[in-house]
N, C-alpha and C positions, 0 to 999 in steps of 0.2 A: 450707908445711907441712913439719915437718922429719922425722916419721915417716910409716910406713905406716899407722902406728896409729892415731894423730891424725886424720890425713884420712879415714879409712876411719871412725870412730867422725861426725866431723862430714859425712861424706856419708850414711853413714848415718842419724844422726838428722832430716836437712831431706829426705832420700827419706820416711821416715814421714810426715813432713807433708806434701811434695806428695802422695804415694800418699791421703792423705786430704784433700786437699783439692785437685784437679785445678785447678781455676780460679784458686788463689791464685801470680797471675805472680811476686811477688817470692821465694815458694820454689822454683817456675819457673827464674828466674834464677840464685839462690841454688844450686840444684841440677845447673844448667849448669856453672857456677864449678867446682865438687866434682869433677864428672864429669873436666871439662880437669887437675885437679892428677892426680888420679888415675891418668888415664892418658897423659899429658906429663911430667909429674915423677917418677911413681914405677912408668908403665910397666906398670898391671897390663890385664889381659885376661880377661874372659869371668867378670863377676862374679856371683856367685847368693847369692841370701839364702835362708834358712828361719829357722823362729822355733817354738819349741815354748813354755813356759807361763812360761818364767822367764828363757832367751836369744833373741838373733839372733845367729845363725849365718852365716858371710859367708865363701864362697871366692872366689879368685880363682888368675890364673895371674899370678907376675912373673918376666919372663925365664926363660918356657919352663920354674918350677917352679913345679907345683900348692901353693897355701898356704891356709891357716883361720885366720879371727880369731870372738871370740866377745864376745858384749859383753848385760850383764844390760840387762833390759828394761825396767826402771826409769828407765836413766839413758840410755836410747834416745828414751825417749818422753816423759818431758818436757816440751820443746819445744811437743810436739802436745797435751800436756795442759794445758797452761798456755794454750794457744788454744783448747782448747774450755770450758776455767774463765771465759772474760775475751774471748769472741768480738768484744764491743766498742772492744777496743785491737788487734787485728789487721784491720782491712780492708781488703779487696782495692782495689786502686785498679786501673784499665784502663792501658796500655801505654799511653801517648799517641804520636802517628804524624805 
């Protein structure tokens, strides 16, 4: 990921779908991935969301300076709307061990 922006918009959007859907391992995964660019790559620290009717709201700290992004919730959620439209082509499948 070559921005902060990018990655912070793409881990945000698959934290909505894990946060909704706990059991589903590949956003599970998917959301591990995010997590490592974000803070391997671009370093940030102590991330918090809020969300009022129309944004999410997303601080973090990178190198020791407080920053905000914001991102409409439309194009946040998506993702997770498009899996509860079409439950049928997302299924969960079990880790195999």
């Amino acid at each position: 990921m070559n921005s902060v922006q990018d990655a912070l918009y793409n881990w945000l959007t698959i934290k909505v779908v894990c946060d909704a859907r706990p059991d589903d391992t590949a956003a599970r995964e998917t959301l591990d991935l995010f997590d490592e660019i974000l803070t391997s790559e671009h370093h940030l620290l102590d991330i918090k969301i809020s969300t009022d009717e129309q944004m999410y709201y997303v601080s973090y700290v990178q190198t020791g300076e407080s920053k905000k992004a914001r991102f409409p919730r439309d194009l946040i959620e998506v993702m997770l709307n498009q899996i509860n439209q079409e439950p049928d082509k997302y299924c969960n499948f079990p880790i195999e061990e």
